[in-house]
C-alpha positions in Angstrom: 28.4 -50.7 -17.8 24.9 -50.5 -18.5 23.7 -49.6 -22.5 21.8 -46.7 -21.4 25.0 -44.9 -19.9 27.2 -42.9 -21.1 31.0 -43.3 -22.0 33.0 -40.1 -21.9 36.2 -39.0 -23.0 38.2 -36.2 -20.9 41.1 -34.5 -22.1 43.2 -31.9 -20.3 47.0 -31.6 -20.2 46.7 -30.3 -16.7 46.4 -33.3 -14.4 44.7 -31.9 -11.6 42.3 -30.4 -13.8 42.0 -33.8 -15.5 41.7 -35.4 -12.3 38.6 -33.2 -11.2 36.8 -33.3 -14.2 37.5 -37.1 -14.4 35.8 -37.0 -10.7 33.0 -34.5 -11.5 32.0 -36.6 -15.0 32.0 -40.0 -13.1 29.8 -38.8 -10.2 27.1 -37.8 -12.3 23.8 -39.8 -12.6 24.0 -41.0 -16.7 27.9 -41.3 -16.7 29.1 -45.1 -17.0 32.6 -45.1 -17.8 35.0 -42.1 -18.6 38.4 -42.7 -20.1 41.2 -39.9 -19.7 44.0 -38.2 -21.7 46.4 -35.8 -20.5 46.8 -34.9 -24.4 45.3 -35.6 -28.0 47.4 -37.7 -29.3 46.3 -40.1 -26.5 43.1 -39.5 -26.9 43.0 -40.5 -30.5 44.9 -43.6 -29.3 41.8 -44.6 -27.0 39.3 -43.6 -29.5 40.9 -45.9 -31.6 40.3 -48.9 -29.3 37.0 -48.0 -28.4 34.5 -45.2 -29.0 32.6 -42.8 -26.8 29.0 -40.8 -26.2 31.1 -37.5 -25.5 34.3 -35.7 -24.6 35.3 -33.4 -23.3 38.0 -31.4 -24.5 40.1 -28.3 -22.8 41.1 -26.0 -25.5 45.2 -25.2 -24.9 46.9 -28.0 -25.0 50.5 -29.1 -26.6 50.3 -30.4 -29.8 47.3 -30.6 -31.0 44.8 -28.5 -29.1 41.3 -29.1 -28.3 39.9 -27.2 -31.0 41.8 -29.1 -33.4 40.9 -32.2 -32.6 37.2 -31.7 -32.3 38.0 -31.2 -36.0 39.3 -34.6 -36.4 36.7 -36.6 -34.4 33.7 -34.4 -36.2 35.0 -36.8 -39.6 34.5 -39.5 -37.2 31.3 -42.1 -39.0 29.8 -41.6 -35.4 31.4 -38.8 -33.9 30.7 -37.9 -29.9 29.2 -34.6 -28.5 31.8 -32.3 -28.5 32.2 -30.2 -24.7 35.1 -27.6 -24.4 36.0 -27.2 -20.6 38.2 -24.2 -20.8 39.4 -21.1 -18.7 39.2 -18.8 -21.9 35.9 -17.4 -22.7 36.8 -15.7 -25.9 36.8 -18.8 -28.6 33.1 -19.9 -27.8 32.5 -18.9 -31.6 35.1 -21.4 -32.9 33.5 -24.2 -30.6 29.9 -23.6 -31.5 31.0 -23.3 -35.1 32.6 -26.6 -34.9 29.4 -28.3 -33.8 29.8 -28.2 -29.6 26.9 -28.8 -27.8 28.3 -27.0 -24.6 30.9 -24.5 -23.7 31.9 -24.8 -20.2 34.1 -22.4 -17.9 36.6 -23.5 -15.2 36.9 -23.2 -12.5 34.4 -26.3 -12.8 31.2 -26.5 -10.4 29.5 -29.4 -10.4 26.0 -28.2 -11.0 27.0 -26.8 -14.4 28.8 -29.8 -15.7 26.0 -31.8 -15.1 24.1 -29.5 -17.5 26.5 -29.8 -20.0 25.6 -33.6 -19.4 22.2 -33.0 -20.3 22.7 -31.1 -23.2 24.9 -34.4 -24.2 22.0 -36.4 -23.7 19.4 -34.1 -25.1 21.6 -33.7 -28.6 21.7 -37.8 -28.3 17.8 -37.4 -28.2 17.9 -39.2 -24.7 15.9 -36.6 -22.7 14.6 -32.9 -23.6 16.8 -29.6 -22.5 16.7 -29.6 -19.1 13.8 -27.1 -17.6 16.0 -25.5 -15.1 18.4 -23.9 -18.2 15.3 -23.0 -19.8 14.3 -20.8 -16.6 17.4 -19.6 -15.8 17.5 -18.0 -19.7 14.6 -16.2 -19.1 15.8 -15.1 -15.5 18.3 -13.4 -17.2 16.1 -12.1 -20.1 13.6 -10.6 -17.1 16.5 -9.2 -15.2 18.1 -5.2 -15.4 21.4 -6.7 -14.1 22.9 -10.0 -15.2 25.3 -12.4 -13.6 28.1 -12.9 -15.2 31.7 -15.5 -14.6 34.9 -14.8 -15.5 37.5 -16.4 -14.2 35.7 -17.8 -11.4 34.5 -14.6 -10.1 30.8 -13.8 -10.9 29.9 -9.6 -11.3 27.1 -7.7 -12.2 26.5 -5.9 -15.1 23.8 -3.5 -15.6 21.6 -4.1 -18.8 21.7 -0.4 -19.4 25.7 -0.7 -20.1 25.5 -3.0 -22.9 25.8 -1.5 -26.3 25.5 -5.0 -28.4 24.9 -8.2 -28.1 26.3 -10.8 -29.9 25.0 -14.6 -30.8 27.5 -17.8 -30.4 25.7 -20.6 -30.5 23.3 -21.0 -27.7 25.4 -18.3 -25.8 25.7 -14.6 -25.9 28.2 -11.8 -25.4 27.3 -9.1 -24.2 29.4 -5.8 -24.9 29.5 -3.4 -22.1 31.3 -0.7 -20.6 33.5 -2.7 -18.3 34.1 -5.3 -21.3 32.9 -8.4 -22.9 31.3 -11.8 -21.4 29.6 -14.7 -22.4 26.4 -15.9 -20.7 24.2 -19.0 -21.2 21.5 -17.6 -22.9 20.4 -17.5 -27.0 20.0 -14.2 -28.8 16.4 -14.6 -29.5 15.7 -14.8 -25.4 17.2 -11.6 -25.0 15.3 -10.1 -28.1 11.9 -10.9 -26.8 12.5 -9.7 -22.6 14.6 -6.7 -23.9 12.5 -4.6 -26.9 11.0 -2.7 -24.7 14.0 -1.6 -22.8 15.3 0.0 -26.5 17.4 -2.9 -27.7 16.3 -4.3 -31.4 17.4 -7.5 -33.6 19.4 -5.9 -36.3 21.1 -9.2 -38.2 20.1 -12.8 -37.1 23.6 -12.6 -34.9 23.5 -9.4 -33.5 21.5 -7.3 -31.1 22.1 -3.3 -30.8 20.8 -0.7 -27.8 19.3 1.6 -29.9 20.4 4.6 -27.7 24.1 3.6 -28.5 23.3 3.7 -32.4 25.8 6.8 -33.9 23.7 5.9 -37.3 23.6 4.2 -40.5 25.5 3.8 -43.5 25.1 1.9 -47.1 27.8 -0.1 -47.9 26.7 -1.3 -52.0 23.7 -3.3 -51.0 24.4 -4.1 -47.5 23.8 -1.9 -44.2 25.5 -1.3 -41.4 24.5 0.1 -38.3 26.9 2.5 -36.7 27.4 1.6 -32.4 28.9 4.5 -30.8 32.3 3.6 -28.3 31.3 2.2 -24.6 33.8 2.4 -21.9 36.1 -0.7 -23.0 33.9 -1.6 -25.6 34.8 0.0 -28.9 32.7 1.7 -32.0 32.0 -1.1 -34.3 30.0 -1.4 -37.2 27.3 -4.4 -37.2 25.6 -5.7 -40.8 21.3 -5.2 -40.9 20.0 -7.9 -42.4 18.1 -6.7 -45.2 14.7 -7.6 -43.4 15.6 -5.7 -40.6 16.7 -2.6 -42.5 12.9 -1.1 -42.7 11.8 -1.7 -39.0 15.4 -0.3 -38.0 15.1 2.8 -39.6 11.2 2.9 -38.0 12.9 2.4 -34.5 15.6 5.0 -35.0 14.4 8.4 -37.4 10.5 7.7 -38.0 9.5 7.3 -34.1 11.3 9.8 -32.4 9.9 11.7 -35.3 6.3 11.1 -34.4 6.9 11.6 -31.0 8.2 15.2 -31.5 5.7 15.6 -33.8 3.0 14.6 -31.5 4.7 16.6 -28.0 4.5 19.9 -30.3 0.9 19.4 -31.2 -0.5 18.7 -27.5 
């Protein structure tokens, strides 16, 4: 195998899963060698005889599950890059907290592995974020409906039924009316395409559509911002960072204010 390839770990209790990300991961371009485990116990047996670039880890397995042992090979002297390849789209902020540089949905597609490959290679320092993620982040920044996956089945959401948005990682959810997905694009993307259609940056994690905002309420010396009940998204109550507080209150009280104001004069 040549120095300038990766070696790759895949781990999946499922063997026909396994066997097709095993497939996918040896067909790509910068992939040398990948080494299998149907579990984690065996996959801390091959680490032990010889170490990888990357793995990539399914989340529910027996035993040990994925998220677990990302734990263990983040104490690693050289740990890999950490992929979850997973059918479950709700413990994205437990990967990215545990240092993943991807998050990947099945049912696989080859075209999205491979970017998880890049971003394996980028966070190696091997190449810089591939350009096509970069434009397909600000497609859906630019766009009024979004694509989203869940369970293999991509819908369309309207950006006028989201009442928050949340940060994981590089991801997002996005809280609607029809419920909650995860999309490959960072919270500061979506802050900069969607001000002007009345969404504002309220905490470094969270996003809010002002037109869902109930109000706002001093908790000691923290804020929160109040976000109204949306179809099978419920009311929640979201932290302002302290920075934010001022320009919030502009958005909400002071500007419609003026507005009247200004209507009533003319």
């Amino acid at each position: 195998m040549s120095a300038d390839l990766l070696r790759v770990l895949a781990v999946d209790d499922e063997a026909p899963a396994l066997d097709e990300l095993v497939y996918l991961l040896g067909e790509h371009r910068a992939v040398g060698d990948v080494v299998a485990a149907g579990d984690a116990t065996e996959a801390l047996r091959l680490l032990s005889e010889q170490a990888v670039d990357a793995a990539f880890l399914d989340i529910s397995m027996p035993g040990l599950t994925g998220m677990e042992l990302a734990a263990v090979l983040t104490r690693y002297a050289s740990p890999p890059a950490l992929v979850f390849v997973t059918a479950h789209d709700d413990r994205a902020v437990d990967a990215f907290d545990v240092g993943a540089v991807d998050y990947v949905l099945k049912p696989l597609r080859a075209e999205r592995l491979a970017q998880a490959i890049e971003r394996v290679l980028a966070a190696r320092g091997a190449v810089s974020p591939p350009p096509e993620e970069t434009a397909h982040a600000a497609e859906i920044g630019a766009a009024e409906v979004i694509p989203v996956e869940r369970g293999g089945v991509t819908s369309l959401i309207r950006r006028d039924s989201i009442s928050w948005v949340e940060a994981v990682g590089d991801y997002a959810r996005l809280h609607s009316d029809s419920g909650s997905y995860l999309v490959r694009v960072t919270l500061s993307t979506l802050e900069s395409h969607w001000a002007a259609a009345g969404f504002a940056r309220v905490h470094r994690s969270y996003l809010v559509a002002l037109p869902m905002v109930t109000g706002l309420r001093s908790a000691g010396t923290a804020t929160k911002v109040l976000v109204r009940a949306n179809g099978q998204t419920p009311e929640v109550e979201l932290p302002v960072s302290r920075r934010q507080v001022r320009e919030l209150k502009d958005r909400l009280v002071r500007d419609p204010l003026r507005s009247f104001r200004s209507a009533r004069t003319d």
